[in-house]
mmCIF file of the N, C-alpha and C atoms, coordinates in Angstrom:
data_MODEL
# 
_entry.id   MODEL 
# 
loop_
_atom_site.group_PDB 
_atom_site.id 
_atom_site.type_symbol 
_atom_site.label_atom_id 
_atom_site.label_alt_id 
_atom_site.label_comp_id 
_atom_site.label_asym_id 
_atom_site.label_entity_id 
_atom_site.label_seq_id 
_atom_site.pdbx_PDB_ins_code 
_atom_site.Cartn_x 
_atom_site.Cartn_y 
_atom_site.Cartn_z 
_atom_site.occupancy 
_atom_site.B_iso_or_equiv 
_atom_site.pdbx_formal_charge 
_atom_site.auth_seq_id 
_atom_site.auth_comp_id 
_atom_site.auth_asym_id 
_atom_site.auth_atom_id 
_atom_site.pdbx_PDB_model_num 
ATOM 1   N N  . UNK A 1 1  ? 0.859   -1.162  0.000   1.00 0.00 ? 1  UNK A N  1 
ATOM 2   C CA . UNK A 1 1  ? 0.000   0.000   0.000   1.00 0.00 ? 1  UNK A CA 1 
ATOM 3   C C  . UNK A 1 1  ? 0.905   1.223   0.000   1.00 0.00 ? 1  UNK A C  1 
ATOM 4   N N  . UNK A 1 2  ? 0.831   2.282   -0.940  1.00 0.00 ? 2  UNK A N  1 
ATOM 5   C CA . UNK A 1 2  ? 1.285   3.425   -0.876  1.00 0.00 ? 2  UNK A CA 1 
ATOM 6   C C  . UNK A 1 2  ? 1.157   4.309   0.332   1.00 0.00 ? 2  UNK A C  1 
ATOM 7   N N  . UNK A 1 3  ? 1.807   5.552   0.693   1.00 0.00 ? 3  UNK A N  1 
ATOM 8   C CA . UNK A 1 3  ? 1.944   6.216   1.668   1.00 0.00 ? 3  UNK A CA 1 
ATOM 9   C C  . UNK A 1 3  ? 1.027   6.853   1.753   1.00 0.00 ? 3  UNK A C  1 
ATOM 10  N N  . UNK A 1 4  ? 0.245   7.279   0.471   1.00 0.00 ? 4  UNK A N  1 
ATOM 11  C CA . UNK A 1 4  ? -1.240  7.857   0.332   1.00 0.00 ? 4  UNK A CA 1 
ATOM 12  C C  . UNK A 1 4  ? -2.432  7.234   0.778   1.00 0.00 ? 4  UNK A C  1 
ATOM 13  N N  . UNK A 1 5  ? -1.852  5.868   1.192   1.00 0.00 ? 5  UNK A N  1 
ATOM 14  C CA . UNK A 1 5  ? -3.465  4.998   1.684   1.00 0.00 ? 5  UNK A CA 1 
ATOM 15  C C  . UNK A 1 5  ? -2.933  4.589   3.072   1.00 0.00 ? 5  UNK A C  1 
ATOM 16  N N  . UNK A 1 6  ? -1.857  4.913   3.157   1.00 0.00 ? 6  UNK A N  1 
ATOM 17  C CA . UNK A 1 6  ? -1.479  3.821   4.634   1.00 0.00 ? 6  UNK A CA 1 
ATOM 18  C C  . UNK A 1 6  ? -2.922  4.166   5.813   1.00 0.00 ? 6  UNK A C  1 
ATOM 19  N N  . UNK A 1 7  ? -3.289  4.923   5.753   1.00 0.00 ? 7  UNK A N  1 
ATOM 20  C CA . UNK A 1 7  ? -4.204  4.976   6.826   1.00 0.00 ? 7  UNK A CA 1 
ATOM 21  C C  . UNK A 1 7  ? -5.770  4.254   6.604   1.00 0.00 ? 7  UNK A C  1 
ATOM 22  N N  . UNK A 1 8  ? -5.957  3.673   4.964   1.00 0.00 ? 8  UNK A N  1 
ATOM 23  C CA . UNK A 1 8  ? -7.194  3.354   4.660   1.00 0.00 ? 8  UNK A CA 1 
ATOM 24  C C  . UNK A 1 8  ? -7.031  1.544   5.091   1.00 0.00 ? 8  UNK A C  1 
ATOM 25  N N  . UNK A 1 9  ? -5.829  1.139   5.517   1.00 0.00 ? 9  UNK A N  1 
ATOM 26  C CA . UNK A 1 9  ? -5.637  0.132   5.777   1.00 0.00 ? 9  UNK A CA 1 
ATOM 27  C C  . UNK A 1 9  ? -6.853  -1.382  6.050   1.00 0.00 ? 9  UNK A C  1 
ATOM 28  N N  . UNK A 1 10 ? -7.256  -0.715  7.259   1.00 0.00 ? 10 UNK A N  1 
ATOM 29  C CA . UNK A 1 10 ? -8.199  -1.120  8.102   1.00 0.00 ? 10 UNK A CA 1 
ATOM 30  C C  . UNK A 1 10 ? -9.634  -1.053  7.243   1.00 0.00 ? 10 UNK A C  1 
ATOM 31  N N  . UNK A 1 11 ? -9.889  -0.229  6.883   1.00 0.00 ? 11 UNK A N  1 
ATOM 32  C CA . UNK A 1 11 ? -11.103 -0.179  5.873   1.00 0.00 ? 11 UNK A CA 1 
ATOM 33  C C  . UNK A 1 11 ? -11.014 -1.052  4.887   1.00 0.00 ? 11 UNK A C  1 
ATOM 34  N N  . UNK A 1 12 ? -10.145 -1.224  4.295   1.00 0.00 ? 12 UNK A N  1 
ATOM 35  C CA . UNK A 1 12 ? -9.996  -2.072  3.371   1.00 0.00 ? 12 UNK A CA 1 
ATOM 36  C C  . UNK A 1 12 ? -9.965  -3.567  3.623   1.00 0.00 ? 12 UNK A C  1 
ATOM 37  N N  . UNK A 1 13 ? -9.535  -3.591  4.642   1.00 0.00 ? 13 UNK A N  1 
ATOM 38  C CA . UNK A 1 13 ? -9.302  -5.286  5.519   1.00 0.00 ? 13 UNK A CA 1 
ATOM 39  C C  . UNK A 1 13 ? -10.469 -5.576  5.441   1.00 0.00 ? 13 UNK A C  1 
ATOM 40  N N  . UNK A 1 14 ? -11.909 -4.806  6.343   1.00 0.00 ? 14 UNK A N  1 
ATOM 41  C CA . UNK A 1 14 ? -13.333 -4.992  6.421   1.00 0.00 ? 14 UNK A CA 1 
ATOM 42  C C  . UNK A 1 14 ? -13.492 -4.900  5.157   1.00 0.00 ? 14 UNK A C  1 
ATOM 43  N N  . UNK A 1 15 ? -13.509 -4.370  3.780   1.00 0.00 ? 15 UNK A N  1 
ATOM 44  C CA . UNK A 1 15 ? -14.230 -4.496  2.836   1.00 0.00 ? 15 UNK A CA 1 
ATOM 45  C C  . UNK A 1 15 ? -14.071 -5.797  2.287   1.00 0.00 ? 15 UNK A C  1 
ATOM 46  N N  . UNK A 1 16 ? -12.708 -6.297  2.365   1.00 0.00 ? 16 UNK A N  1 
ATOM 47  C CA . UNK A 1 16 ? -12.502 -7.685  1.791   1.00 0.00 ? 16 UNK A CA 1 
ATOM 48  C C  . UNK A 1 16 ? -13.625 -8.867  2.625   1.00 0.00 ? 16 UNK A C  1 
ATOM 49  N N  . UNK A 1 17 ? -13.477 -8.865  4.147   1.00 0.00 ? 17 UNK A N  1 
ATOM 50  C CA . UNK A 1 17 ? -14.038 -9.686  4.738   1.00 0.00 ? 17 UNK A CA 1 
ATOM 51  C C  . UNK A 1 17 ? -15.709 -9.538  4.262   1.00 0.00 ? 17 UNK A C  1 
ATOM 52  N N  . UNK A 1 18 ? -15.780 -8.242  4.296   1.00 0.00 ? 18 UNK A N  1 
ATOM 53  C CA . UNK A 1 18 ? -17.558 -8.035  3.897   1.00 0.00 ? 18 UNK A CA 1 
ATOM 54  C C  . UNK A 1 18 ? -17.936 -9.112  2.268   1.00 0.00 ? 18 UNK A C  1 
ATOM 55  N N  . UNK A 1 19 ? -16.900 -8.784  1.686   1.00 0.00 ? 19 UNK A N  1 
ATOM 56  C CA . UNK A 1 19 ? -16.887 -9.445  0.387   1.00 0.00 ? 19 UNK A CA 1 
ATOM 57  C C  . UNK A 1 19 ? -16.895 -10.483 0.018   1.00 0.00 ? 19 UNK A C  1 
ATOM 58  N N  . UNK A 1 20 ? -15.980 -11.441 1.087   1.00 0.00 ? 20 UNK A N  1 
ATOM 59  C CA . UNK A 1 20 ? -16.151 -12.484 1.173   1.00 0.00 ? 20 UNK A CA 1 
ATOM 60  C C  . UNK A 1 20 ? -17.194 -13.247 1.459   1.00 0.00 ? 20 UNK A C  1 
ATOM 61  N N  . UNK A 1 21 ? -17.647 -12.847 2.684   1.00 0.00 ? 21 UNK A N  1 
ATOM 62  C CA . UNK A 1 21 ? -19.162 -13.082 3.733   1.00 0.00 ? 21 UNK A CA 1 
ATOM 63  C C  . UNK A 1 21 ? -20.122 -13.535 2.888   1.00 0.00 ? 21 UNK A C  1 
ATOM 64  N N  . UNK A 1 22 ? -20.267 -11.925 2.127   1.00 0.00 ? 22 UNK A N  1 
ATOM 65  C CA . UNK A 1 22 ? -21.360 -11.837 1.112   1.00 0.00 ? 22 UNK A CA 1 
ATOM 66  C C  . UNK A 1 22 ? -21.448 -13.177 -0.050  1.00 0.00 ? 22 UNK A C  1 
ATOM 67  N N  . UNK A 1 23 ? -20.529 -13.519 -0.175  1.00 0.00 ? 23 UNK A N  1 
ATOM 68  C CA . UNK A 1 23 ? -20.420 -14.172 -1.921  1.00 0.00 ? 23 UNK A CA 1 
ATOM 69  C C  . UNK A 1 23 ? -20.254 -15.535 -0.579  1.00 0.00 ? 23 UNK A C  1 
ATOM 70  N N  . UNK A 1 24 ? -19.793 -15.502 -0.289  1.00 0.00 ? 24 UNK A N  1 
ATOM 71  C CA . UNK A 1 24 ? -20.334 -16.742 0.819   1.00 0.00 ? 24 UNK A CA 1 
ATOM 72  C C  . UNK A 1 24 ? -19.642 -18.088 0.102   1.00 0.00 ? 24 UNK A C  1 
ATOM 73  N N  . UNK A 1 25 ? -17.843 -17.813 0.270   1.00 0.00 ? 25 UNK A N  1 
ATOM 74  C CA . UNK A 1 25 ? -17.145 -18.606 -0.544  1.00 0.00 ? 25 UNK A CA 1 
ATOM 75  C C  . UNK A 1 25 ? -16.011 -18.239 -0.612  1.00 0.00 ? 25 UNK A C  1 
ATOM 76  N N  . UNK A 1 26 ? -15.252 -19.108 -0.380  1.00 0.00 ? 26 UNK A N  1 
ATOM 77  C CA . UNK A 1 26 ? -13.569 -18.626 -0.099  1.00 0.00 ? 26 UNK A CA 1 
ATOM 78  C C  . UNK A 1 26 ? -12.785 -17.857 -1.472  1.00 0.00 ? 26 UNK A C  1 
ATOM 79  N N  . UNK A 1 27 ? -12.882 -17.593 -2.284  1.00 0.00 ? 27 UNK A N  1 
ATOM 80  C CA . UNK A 1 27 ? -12.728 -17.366 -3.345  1.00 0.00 ? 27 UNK A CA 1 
ATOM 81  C C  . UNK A 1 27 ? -13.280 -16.216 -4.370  1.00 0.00 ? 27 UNK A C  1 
ATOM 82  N N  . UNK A 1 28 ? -13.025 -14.995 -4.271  1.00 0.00 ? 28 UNK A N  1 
ATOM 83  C CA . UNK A 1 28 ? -14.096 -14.024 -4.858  1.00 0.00 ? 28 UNK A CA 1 
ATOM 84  C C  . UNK A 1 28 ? -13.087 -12.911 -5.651  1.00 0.00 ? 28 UNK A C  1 
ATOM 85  N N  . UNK A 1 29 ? -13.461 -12.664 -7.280  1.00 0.00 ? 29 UNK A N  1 
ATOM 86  C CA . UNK A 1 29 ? -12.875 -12.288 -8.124  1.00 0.00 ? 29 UNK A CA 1 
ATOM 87  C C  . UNK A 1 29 ? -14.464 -10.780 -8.260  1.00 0.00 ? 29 UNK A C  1 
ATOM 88  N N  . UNK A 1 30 ? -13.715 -9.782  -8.955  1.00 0.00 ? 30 UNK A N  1 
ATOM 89  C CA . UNK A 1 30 ? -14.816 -8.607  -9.045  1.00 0.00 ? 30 UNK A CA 1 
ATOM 90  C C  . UNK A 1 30 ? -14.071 -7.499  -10.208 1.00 0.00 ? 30 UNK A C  1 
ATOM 91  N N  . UNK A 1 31 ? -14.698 -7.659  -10.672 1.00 0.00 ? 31 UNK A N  1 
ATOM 92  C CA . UNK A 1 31 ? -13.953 -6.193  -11.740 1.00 0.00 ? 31 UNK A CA 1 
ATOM 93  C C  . UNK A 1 31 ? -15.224 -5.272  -11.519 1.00 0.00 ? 31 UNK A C  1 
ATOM 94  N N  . UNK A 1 32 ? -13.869 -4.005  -11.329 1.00 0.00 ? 32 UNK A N  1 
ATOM 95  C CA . UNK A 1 32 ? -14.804 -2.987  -11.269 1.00 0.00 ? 32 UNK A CA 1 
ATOM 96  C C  . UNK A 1 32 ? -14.858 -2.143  -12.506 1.00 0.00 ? 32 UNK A C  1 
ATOM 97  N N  . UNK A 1 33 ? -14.489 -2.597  -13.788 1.00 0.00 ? 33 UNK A N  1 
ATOM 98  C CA . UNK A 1 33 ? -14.049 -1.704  -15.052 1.00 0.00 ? 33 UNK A CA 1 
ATOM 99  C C  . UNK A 1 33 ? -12.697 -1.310  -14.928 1.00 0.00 ? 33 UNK A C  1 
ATOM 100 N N  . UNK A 1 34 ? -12.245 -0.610  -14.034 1.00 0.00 ? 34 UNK A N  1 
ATOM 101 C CA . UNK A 1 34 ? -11.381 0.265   -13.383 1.00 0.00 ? 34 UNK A CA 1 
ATOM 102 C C  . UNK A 1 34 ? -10.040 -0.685  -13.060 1.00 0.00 ? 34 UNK A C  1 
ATOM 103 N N  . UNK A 1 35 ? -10.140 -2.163  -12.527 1.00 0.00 ? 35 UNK A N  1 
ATOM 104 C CA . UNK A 1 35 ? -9.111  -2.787  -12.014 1.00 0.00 ? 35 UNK A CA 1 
ATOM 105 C C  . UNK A 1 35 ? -10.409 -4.016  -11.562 1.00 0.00 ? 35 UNK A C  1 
ATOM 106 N N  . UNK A 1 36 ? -9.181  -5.405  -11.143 1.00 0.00 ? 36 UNK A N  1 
ATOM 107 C CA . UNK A 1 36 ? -10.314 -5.956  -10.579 1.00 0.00 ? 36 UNK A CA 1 
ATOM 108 C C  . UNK A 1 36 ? -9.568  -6.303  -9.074  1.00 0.00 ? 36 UNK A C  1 
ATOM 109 N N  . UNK A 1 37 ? -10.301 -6.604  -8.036  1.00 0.00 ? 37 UNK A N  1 
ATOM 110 C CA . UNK A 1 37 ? -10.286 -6.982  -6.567  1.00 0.00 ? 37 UNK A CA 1 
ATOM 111 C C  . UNK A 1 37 ? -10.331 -8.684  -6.717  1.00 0.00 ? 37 UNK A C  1 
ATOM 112 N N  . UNK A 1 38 ? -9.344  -8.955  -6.128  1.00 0.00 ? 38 UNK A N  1 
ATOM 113 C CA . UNK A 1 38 ? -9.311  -10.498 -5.870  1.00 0.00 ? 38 UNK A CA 1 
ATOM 114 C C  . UNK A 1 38 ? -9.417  -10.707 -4.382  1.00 0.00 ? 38 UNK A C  1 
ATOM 115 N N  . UNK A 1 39 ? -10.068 -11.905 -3.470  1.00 0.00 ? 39 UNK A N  1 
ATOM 116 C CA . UNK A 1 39 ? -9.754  -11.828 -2.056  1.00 0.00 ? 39 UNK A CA 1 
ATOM 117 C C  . UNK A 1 39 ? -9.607  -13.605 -1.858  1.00 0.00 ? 39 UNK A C  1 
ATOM 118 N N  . UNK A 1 40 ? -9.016  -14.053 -1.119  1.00 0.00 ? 40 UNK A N  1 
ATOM 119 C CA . UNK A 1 40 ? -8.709  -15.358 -0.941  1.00 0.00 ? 40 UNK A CA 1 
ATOM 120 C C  . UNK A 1 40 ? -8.886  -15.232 0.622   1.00 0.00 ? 40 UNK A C  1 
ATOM 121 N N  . UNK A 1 41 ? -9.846  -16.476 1.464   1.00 0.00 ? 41 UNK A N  1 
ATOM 122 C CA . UNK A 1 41 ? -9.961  -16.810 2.668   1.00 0.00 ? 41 UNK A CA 1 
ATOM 123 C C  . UNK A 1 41 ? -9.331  -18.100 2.584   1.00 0.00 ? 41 UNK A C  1 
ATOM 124 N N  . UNK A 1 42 ? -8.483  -18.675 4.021   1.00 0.00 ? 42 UNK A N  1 
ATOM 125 C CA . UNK A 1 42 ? -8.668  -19.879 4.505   1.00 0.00 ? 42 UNK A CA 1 
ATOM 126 C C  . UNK A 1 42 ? -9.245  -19.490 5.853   1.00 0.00 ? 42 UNK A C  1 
ATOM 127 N N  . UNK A 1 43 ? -9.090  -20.674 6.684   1.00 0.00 ? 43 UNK A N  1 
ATOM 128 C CA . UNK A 1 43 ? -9.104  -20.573 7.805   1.00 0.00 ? 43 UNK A CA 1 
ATOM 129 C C  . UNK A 1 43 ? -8.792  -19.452 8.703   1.00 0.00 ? 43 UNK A C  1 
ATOM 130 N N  . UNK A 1 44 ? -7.170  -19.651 8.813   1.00 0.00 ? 44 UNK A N  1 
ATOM 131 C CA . UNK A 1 44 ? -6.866  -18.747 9.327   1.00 0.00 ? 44 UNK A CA 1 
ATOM 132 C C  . UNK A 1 44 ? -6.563  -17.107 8.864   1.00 0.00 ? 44 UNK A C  1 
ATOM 133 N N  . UNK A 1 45 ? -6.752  -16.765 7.723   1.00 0.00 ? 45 UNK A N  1 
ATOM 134 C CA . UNK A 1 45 ? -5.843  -15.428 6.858   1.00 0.00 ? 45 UNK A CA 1 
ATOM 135 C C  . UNK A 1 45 ? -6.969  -15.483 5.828   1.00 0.00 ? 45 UNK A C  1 
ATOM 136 N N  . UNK A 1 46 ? -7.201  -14.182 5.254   1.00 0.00 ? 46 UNK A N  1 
ATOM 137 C CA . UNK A 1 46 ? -7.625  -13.540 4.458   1.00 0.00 ? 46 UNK A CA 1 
ATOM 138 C C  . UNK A 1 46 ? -6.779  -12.386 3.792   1.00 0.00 ? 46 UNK A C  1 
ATOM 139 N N  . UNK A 1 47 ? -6.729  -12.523 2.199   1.00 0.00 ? 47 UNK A N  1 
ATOM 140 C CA . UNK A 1 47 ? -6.161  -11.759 1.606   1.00 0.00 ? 47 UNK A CA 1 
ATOM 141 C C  . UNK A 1 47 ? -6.513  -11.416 0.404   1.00 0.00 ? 47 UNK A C  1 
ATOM 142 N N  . UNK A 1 48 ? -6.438  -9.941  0.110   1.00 0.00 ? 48 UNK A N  1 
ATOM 143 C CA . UNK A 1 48 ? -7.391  -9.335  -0.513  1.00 0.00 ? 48 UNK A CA 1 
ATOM 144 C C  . UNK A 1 48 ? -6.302  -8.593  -1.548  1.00 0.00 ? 48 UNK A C  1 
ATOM 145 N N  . UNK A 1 49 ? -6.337  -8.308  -3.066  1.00 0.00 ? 49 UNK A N  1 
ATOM 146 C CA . UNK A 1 49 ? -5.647  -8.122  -3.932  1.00 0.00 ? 49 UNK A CA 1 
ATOM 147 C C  . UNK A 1 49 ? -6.311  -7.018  -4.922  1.00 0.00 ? 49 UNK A C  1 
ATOM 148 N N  . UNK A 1 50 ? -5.503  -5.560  -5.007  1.00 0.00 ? 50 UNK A N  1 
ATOM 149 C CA . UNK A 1 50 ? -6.228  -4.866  -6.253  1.00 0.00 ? 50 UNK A CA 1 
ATOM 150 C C  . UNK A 1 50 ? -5.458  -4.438  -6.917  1.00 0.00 ? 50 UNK A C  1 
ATOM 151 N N  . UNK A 1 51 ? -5.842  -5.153  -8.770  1.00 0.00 ? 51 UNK A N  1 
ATOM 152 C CA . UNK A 1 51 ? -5.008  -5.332  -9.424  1.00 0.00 ? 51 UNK A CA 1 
ATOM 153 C C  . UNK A 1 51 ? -5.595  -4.503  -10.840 1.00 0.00 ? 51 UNK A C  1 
ATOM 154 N N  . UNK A 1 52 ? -4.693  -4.180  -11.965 1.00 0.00 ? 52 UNK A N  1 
ATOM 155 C CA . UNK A 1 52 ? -4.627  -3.836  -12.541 1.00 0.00 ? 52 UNK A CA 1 
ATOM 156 C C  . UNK A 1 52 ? -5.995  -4.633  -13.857 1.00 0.00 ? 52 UNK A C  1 
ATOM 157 N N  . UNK A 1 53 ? -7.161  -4.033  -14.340 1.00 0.00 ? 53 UNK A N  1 
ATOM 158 C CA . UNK A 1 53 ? -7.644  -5.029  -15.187 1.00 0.00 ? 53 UNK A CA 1 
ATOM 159 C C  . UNK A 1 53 ? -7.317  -5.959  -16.190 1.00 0.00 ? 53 UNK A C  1 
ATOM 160 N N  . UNK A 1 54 ? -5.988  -5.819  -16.602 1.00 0.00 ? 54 UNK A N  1 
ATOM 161 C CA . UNK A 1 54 ? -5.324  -6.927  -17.083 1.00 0.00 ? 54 UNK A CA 1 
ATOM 162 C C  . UNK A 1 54 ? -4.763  -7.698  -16.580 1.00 0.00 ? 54 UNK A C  1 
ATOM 163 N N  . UNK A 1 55 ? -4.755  -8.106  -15.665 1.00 0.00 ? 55 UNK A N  1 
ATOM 164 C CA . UNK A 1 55 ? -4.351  -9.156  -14.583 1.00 0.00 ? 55 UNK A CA 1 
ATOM 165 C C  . UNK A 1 55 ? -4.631  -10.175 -14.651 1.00 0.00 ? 55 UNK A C  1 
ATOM 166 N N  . UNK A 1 56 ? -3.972  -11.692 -15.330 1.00 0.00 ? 56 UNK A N  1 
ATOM 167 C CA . UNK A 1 56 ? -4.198  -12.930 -15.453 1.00 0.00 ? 56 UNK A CA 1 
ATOM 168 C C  . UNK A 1 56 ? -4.531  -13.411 -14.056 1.00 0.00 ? 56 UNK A C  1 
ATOM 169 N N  . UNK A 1 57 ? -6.061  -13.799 -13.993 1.00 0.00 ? 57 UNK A N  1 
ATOM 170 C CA . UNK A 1 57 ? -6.433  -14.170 -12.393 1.00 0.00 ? 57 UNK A CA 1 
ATOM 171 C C  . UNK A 1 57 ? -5.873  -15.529 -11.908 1.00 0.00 ? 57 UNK A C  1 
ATOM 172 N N  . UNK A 1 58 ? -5.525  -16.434 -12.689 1.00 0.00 ? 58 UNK A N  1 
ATOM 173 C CA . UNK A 1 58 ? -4.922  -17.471 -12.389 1.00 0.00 ? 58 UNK A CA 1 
ATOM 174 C C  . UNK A 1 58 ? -3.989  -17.090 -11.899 1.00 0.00 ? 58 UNK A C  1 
ATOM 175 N N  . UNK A 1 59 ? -3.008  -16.882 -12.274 1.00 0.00 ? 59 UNK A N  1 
ATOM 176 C CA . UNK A 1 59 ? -1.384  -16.086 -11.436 1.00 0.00 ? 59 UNK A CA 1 
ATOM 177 C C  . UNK A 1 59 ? -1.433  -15.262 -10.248 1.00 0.00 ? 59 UNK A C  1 
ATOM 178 N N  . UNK A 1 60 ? -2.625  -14.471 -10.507 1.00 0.00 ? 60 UNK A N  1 
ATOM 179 C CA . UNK A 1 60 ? -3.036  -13.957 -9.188  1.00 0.00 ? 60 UNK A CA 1 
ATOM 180 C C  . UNK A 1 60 ? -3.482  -14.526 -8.084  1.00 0.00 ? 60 UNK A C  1 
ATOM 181 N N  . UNK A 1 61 ? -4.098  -15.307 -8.492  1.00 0.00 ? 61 UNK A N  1 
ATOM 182 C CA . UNK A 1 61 ? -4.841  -16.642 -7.581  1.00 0.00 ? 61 UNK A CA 1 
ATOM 183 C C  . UNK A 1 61 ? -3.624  -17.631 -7.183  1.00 0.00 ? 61 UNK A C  1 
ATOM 184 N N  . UNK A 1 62 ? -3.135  -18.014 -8.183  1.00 0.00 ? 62 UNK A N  1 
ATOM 185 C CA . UNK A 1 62 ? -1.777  -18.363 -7.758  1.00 0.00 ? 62 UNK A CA 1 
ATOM 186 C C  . UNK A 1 62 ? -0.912  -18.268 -6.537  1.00 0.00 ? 62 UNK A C  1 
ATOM 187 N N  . UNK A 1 63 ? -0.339  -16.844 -7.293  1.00 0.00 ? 63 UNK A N  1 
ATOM 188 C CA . UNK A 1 63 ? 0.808   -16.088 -6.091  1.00 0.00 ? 63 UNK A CA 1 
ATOM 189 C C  . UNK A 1 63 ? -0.412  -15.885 -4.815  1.00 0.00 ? 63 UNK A C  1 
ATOM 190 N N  . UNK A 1 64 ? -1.533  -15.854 -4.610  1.00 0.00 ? 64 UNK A N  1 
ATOM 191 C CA . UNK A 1 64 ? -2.062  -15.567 -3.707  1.00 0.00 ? 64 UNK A CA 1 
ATOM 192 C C  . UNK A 1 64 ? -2.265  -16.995 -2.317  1.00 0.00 ? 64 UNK A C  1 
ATOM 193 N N  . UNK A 1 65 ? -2.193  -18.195 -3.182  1.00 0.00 ? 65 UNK A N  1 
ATOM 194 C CA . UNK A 1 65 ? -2.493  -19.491 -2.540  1.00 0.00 ? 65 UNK A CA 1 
ATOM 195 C C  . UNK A 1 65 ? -1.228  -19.629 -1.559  1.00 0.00 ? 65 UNK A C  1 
ATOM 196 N N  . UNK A 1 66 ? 0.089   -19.496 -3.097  1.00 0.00 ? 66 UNK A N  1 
ATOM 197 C CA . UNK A 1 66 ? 1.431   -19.492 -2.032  1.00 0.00 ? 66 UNK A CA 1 
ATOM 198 C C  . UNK A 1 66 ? 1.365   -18.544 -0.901  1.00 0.00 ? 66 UNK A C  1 
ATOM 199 N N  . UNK A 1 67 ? 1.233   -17.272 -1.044  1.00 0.00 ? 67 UNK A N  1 
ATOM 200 C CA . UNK A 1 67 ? 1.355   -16.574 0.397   1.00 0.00 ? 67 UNK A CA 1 
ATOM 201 C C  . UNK A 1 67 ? 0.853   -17.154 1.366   1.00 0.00 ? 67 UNK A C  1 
ATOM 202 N N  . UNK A 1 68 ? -0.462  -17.583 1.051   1.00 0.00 ? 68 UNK A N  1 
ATOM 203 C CA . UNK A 1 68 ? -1.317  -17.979 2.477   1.00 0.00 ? 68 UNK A CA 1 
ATOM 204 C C  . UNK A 1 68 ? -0.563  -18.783 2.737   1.00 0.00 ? 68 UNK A C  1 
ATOM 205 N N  . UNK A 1 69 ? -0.251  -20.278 1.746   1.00 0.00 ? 69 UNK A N  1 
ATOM 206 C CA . UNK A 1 69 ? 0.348   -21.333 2.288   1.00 0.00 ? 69 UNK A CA 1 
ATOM 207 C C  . UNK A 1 69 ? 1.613   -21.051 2.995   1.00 0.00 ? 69 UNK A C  1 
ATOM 208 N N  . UNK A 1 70 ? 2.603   -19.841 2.702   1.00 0.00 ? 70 UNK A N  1 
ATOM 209 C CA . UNK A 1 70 ? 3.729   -19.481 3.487   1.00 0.00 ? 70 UNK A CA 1 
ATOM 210 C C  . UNK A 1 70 ? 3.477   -18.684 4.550   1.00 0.00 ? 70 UNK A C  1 
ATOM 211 N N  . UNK A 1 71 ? 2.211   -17.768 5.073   1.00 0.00 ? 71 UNK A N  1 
ATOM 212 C CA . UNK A 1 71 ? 1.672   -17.546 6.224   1.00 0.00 ? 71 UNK A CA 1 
ATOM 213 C C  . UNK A 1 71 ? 1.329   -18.720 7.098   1.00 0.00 ? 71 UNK A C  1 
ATOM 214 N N  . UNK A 1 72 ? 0.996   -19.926 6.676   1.00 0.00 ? 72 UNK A N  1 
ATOM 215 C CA . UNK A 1 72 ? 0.657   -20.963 7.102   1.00 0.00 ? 72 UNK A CA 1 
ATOM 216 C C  . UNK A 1 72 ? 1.523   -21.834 8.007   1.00 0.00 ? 72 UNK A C  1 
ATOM 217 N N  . UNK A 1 73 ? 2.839   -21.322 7.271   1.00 0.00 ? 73 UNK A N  1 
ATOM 218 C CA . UNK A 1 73 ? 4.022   -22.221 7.921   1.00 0.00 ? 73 UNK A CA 1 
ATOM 219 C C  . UNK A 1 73 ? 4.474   -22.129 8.929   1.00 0.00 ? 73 UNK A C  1 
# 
């Protein structure tokens, strides 16, 4: 996160979780025109991704599985 958002931090944490909740499924992809929002739940960690609209979601989904799985460790 840039120095321009460091404080939206926390807001953003809740929007992912809201997002998740909602779609009611570990796994939730969203384009907004603009870019799209990726968020990945397990168990323990949630992580939430905003990416450029050309963004191959597989790779994203990807690099996103490894993190958790290396938060995991």
């Amino acid at each position: 996160m840039d120095g321009g958002h460091s404080d939206d931090g926390e807001a953003l944490a809740e929007l992912a979780r809201e997002l998740l909740d909602r779609a009611d499924t570990a796994q939730v992809e969203v384009s907004t025109g603009a870019g799209i929002v990726y968020a990945l739940r397990t168990d323990s960690w949630t992580l939430a991704v905003v990416a450029g609209r050309f963004a191959l979601s597989s790779l994203v989904f990807f690099d996103m599985r490894r993190a958790l799985e290396e938060l995991g460790a």
